[in-house]
Backbone as a ProteinNet text record, in pm:
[ID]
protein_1_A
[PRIMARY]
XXXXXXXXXXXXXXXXXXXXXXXXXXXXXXXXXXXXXXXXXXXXXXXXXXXXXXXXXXXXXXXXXXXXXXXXXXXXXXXXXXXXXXXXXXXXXXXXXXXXXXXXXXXXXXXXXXXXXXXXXXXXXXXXXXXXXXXXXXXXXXXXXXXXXXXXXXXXXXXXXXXXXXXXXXXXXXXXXXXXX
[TERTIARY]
84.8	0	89.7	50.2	164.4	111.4	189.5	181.9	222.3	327.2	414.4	477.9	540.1	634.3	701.8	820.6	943.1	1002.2	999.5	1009.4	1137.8	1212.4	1352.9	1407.2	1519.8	1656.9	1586.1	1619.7	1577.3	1663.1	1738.5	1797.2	1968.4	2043.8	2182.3	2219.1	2088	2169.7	2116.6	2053.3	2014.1	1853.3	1813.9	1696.3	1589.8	1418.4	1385.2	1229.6	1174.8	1055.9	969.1	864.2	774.2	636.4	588.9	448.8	392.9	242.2	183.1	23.4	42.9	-74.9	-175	-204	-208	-322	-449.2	-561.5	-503.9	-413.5	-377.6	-245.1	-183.9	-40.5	45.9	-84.5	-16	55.6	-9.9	93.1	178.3	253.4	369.5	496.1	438.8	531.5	606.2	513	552.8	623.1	643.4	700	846.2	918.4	1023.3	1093	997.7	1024.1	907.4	987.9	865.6	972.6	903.6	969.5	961.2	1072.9	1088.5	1077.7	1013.7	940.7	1016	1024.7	1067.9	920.5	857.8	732.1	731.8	639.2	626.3	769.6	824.4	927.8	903	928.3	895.8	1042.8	1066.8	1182.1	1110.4	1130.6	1067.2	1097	954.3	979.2	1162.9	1205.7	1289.6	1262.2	1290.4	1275.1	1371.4	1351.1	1424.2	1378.5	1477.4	1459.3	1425.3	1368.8	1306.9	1355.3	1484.3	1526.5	1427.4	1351.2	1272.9	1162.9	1057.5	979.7	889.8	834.8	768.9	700.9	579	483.9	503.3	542.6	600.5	498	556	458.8	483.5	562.7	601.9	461.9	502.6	455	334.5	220.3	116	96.3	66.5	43.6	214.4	305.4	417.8	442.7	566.4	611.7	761	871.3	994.9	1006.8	1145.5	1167.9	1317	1404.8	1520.6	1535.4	1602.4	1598.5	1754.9	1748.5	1844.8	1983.2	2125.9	2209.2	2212.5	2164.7	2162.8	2154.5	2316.9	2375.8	2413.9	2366.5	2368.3	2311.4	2299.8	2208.8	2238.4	2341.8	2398.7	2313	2314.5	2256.7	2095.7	2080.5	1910.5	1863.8	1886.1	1857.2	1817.8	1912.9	1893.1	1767	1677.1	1548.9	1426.6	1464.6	1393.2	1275	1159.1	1045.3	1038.9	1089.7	1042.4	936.9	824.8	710.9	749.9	704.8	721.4	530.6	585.8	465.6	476.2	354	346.5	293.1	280.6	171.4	110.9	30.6	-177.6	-145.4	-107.6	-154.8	-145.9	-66.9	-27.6	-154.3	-227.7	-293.6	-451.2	-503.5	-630.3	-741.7	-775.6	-915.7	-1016.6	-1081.6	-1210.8	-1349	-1389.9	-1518.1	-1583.7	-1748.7	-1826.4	-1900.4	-1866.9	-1935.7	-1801.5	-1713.4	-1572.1	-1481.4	-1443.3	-1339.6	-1181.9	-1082.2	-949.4	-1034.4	-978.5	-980.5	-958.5	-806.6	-745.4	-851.9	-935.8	-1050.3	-1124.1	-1200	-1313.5	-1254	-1121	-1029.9	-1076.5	-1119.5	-1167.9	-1267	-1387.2	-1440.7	-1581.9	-1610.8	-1731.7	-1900.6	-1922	-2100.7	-2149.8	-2268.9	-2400.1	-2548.9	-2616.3	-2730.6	-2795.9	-2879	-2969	-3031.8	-3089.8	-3223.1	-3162.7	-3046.6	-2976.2	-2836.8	-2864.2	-2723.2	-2682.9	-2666.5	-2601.8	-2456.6	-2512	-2439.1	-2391.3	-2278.8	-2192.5	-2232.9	-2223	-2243.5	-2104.2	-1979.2	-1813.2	-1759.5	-1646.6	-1569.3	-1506.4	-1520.9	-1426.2	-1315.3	-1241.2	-1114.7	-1066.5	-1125.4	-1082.7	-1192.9	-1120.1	-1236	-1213.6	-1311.6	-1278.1	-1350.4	-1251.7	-1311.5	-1311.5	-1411.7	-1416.2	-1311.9	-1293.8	-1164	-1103.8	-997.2	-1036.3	-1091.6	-1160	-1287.2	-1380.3	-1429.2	-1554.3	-1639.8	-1730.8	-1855.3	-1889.2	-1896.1	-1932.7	-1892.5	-1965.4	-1983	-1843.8	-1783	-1671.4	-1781.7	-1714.2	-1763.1	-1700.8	-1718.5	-1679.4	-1679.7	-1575.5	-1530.9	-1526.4	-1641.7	-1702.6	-1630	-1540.1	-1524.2	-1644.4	-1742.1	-1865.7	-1791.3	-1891.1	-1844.6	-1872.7	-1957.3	-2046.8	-1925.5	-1834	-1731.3	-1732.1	-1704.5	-1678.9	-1830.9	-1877	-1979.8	-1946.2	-1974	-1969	-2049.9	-2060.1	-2150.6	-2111.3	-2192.7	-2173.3	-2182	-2048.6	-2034.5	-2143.2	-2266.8	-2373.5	-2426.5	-2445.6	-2583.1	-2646	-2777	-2882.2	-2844.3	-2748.5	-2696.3	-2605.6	-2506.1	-2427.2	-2525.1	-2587.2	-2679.9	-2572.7	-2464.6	-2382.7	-2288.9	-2187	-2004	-1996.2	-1922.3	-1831.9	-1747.5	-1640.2	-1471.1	-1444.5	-1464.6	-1390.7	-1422.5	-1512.2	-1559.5	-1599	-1518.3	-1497.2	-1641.6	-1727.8	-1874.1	-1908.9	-1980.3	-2092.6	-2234.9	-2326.4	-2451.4	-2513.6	-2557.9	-2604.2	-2741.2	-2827.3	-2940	-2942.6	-2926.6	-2904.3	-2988.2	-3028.7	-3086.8	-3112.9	-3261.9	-3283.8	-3241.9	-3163.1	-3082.6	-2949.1	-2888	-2747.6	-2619.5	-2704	-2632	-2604.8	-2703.4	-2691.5	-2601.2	-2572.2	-2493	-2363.7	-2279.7	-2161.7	-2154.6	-2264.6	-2269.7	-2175.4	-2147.3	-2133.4	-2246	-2258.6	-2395.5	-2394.3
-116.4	0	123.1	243.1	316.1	421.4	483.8	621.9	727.2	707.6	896.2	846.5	971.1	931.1	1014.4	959.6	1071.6	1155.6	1308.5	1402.1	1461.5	1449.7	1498.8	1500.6	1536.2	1544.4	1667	1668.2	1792.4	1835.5	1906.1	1958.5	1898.5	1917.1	1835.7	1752.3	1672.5	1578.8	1415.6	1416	1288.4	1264.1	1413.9	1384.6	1398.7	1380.1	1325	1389.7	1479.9	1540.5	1452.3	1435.2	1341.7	1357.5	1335.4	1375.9	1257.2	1311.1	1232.9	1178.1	1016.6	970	878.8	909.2	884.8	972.5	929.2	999.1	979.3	917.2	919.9	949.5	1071.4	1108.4	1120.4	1146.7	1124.1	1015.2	903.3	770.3	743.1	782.2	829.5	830.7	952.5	1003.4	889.1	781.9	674	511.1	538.2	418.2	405.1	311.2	314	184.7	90.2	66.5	83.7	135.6	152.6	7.9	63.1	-48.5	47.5	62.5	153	69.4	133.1	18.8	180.3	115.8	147.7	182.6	291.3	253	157.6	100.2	-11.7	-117.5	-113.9	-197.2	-350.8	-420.6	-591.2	-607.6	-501.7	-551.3	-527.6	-633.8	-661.3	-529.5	-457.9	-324.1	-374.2	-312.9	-353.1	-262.8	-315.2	-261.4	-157.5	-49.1	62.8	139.8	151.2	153.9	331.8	343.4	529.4	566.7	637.8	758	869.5	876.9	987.5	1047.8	1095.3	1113.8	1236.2	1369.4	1460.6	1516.6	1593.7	1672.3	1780.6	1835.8	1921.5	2032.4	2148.8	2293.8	2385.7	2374.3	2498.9	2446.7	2338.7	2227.4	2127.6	2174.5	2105.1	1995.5	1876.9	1758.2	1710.7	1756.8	1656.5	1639.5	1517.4	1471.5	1495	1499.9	1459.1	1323.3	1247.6	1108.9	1154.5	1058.9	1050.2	888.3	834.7	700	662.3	527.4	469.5	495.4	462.8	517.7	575.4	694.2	810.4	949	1030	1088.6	1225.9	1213.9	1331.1	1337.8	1447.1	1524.8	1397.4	1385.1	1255.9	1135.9	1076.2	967	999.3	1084.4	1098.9	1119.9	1184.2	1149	997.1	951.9	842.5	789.4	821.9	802.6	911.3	945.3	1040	941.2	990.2	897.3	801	718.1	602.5	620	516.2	500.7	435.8	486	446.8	379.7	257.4	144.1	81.2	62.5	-35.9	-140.8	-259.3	-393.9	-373	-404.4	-432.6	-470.6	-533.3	-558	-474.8	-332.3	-218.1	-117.8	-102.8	-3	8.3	126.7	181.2	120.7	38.1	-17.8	96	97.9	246.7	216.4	315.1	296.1	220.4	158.7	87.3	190	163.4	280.2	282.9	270.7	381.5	290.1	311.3	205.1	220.2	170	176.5	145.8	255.6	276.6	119.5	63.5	-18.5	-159.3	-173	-256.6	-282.9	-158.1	-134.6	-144.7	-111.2	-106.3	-299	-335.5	-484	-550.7	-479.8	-540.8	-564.3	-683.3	-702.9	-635.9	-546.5	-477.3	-546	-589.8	-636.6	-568.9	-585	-480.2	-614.7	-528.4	-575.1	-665.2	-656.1	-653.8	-780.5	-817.6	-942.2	-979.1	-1014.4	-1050.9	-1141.6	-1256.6	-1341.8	-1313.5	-1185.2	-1106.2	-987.2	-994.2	-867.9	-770.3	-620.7	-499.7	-471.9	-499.8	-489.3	-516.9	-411.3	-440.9	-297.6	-245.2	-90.5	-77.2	12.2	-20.5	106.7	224.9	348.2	403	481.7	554.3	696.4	794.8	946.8	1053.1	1112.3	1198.6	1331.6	1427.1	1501.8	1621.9	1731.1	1833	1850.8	1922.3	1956.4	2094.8	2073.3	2199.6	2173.5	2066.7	2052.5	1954.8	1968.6	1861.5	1790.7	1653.7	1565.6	1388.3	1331.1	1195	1131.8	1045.1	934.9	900.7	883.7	791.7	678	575.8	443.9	434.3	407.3	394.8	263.1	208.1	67.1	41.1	-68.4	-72.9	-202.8	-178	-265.8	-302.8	-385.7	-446.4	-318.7	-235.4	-123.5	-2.8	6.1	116.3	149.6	256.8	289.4	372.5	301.8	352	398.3	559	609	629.3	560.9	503.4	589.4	718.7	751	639.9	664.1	566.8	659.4	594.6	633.5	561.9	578.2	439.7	398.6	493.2	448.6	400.1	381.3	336.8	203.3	250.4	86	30.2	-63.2	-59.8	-191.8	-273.3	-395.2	-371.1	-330.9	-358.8	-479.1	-601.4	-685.9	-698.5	-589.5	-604.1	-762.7	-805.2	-975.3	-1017.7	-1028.8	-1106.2	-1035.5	-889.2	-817.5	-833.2	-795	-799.7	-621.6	-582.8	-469.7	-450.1	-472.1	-438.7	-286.2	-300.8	-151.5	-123.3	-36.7	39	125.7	137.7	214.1	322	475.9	524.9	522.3	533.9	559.1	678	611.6	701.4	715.4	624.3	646.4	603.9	484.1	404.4	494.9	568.2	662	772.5	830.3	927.1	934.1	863.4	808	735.7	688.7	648.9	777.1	749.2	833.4	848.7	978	993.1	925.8
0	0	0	-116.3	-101.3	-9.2	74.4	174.4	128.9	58.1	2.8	-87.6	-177	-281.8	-246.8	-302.9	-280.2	-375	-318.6	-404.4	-445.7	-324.3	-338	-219	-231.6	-132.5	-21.7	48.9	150.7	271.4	274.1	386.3	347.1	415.6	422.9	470.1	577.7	677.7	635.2	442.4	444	401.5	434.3	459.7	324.8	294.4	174	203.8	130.4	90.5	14	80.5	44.2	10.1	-109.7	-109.8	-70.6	54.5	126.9	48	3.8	-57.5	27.7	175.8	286.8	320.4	356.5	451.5	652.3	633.6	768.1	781.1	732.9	775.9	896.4	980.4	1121.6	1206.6	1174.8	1153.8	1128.7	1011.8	929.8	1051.9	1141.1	1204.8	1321.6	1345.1	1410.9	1371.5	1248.8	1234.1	1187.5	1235.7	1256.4	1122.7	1030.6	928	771.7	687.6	587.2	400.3	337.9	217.5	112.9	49.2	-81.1	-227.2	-290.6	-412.8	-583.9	-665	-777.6	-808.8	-888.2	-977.8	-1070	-1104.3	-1196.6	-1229	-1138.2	-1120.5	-1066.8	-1145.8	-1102.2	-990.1	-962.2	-830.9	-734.3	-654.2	-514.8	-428.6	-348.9	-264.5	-135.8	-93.2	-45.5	108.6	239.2	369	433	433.4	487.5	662	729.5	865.5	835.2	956.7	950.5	1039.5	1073.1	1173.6	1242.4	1100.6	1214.1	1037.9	1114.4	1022.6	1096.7	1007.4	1068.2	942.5	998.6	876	867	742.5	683.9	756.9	794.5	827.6	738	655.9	522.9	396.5	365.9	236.7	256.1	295.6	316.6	231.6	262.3	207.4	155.1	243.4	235	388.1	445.4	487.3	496.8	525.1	578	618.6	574.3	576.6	619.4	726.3	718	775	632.4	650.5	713	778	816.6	767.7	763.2	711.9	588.2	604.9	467.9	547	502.8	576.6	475.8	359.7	281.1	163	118.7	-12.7	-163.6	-154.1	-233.9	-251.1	-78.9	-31.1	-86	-40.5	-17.4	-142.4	-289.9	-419.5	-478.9	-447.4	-480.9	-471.5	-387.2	-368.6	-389.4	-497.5	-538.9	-659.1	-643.7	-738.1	-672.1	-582.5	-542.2	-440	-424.5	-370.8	-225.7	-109.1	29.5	68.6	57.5	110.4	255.2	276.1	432.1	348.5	423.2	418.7	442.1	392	340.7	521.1	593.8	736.1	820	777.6	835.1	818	757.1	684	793.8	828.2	921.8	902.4	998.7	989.1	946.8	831.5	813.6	879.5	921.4	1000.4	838.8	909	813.2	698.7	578.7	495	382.6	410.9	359.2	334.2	234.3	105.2	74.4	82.1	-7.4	-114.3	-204.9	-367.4	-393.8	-336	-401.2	-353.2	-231.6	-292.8	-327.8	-401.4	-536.3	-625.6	-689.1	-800.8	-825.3	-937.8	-973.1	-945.9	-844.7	-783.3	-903.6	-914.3	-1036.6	-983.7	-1086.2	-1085.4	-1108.7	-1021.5	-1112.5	-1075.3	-1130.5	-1149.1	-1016.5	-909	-805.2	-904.4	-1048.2	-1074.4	-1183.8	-1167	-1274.6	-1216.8	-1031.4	-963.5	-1019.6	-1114.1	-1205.6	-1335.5	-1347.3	-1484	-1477.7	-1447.8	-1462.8	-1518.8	-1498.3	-1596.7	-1647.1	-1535.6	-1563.8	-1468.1	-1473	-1321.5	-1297.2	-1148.2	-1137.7	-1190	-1228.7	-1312.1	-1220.6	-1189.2	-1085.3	-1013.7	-927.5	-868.5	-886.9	-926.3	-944.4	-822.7	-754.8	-602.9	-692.3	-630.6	-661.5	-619.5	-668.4	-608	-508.4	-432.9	-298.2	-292.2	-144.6	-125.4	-220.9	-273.8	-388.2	-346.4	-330.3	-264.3	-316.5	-327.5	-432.7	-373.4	-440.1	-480.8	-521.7	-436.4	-539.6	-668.7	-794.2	-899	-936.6	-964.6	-958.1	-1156	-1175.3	-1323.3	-1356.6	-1416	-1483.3	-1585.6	-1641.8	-1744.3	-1791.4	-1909.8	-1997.1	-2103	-2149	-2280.6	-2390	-2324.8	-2429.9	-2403.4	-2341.8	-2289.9	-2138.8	-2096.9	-1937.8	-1927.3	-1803.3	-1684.5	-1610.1	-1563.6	-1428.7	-1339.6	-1219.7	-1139.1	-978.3	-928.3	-795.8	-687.6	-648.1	-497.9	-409.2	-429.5	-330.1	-265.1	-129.6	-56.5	-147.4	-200.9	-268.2	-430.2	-471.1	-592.1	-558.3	-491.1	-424.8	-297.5	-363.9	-236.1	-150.6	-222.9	-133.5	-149.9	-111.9	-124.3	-75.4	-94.8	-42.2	-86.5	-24.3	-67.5	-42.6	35.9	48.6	-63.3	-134.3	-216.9	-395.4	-366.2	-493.3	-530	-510.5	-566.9	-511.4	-603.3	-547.4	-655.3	-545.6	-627.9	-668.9	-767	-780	-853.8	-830.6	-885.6	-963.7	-1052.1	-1192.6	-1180.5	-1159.1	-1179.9	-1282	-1396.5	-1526.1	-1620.2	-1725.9	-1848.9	-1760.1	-1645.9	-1625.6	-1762.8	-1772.1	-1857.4	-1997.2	-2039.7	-2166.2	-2158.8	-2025.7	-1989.6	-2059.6	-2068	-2132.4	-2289.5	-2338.2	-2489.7	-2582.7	-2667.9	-2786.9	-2894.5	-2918.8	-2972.7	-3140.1
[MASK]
+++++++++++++++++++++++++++++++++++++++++++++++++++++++++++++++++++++++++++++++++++++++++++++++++++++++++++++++++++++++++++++++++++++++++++++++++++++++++++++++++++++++++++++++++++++

């Protein structure tokens, strides 16, 4: 699960500016091992010890990292772009209601009204701005093209992440919303 990426070198003593991809940054500040992963790299994330970790007060929505022996501006490049992950066993229980992206990301639609037959499967989820009020939308990929479906009570009426399933109620003419004319 990724938490921050790393942005750059920061300061002289080692240390690494991090943008925070984390609804719980404050955590961050307590752990003492995290795993540095390549993007799209089939090399295995690898385990890096944390000296010390704090939330940025200049740079809102970053972090500070100073990892285990890395002792200068030199050192600390080197990890620039790479993704800082915990284990899926590490990650905040969410109150009932409220989703990791990453377990709707696949999870198969089917219409309440034909639970047998797929409509698709989520492929993303789209939040609305910050400071903008709005609905997650749940990005269907169909055989007919992509459905966008508000993550709403009255529309998702079942999530079961365990079991990658969610049911849904189509309001009428959703499905047309997205056609090409």
């Amino acid at each position: 699960m990724i938490v921050a990426r790393v942005l750059r070198a920061r300061g002289n003593k080692g240390e690494v500016a991090a943008e925070l991809l984390t609804d719980f940054p404050e955590r961050l500040t307590q752990l003492r091992e995290v795993f540095l992963a390549v993007p799209n790299s089939a090399a295995a994330p690898r385990a890096v010890a944390v000296q010390s970790c704090w939330l940025s007060k200049n740079h809102a929505g970053q972090a500070v990292f100073h990892f285990g022996n890395v002792a200068s501006i030199a050192d600390a490049e080197k990890f620039r772009g790479m993704e800082i992950l915990l284990p899926i066993g590490q990650r905040v229980t969410l109150p009932a209601g409220q989703y990791f992206v990453s377990d709707l990301v696949g999870c198969a639609v089917f219409e309440k009204s034909s639970p047998e037959t797929p409509l698709g499967a989520v492929s993303d989820v789209q939040f609305p701005g910050e400071n903008v009020a709005g609905t997650p939308v749940l990005e269907v990929s169909t055989a007919g093209g992509e459905l966008l479906v508000p993550l709403a009570e009255d529309i998702c009426t079942r999530i079961d992440v365990a079991n990658h399933r969610i049911e849904v109620v189509l309001p009428d003419g959703l499905r047309d919303l997205n056609r090409p004319e």
